[in-house]
C-alpha positions in Angstrom: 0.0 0.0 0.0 1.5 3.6 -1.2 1.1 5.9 1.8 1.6 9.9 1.1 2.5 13.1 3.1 -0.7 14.1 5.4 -2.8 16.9 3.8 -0.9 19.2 6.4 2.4 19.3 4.8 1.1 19.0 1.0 -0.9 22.2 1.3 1.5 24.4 3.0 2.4 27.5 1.6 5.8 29.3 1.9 4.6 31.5 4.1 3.3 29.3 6.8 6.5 27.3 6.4 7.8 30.8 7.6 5.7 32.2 9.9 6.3 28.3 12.0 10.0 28.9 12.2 9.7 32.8 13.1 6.8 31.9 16.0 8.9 30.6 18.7 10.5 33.9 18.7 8.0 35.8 19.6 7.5 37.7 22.3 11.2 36.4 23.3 13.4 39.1 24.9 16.8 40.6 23.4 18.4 38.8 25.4 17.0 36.0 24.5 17.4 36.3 20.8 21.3 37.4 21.5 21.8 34.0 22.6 20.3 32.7 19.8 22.3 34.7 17.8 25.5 33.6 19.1 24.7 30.5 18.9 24.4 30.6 15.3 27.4 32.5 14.4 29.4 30.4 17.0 28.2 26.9 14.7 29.1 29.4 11.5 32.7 29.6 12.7 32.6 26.1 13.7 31.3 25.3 10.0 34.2 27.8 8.3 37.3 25.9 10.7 36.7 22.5 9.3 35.9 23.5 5.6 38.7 22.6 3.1 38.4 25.4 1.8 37.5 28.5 4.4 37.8 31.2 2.0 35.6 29.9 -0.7 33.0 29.2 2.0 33.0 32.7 3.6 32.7 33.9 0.2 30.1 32.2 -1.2 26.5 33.7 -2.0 23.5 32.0 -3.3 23.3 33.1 -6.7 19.7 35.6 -7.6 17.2 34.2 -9.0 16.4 36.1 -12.8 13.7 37.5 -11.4 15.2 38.4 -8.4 17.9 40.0 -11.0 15.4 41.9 -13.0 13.7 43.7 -9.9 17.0 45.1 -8.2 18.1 46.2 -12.2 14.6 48.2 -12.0 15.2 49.5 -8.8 18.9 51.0 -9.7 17.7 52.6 -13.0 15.1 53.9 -10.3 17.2 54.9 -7.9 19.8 56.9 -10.5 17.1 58.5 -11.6 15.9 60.0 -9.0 12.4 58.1 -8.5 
């Protein structure tokens, strides 16, 4: 018998997939979230030491998607032109 994904997770939108990681945060204090933050950026530099190549990691940047590429070109031309 073939058994799929409940209804839940098949009807899910982006934005719900967002708004459940962002919840927990809420109503945290600075504090709170500082910790958080350094946690992170403590397992980044954990991540860049054992990478063969550090450099390359730290530079690295997910490419833009075209469209992504064709909004910031029509925000420059607006932006030189004063609009």
């Amino acid at each position: 018998m073939r058994q799929s994904l409940p209804a839940t997770f098949l009807e899910r939108t982006p934005a719900q997939d967002t708004e459940d990681d962002v919840s927990r945060f809420r109503g945290t204090t600075i504090a709170e979230r500082a910790r958080v933050l350094e946690s992170l950026c403590r397992m980044a530099a954990e991540f860049i030491a054992q990478h063969e190549d550090p450099q390359r990691a730290l530079d690295w940047q997910d490419p833009c998607s075209p469209e992504t590429e064709a909004l910031l070109a029509r925000l420059r031309k607006r932006y030189q032109h004063g609009g």
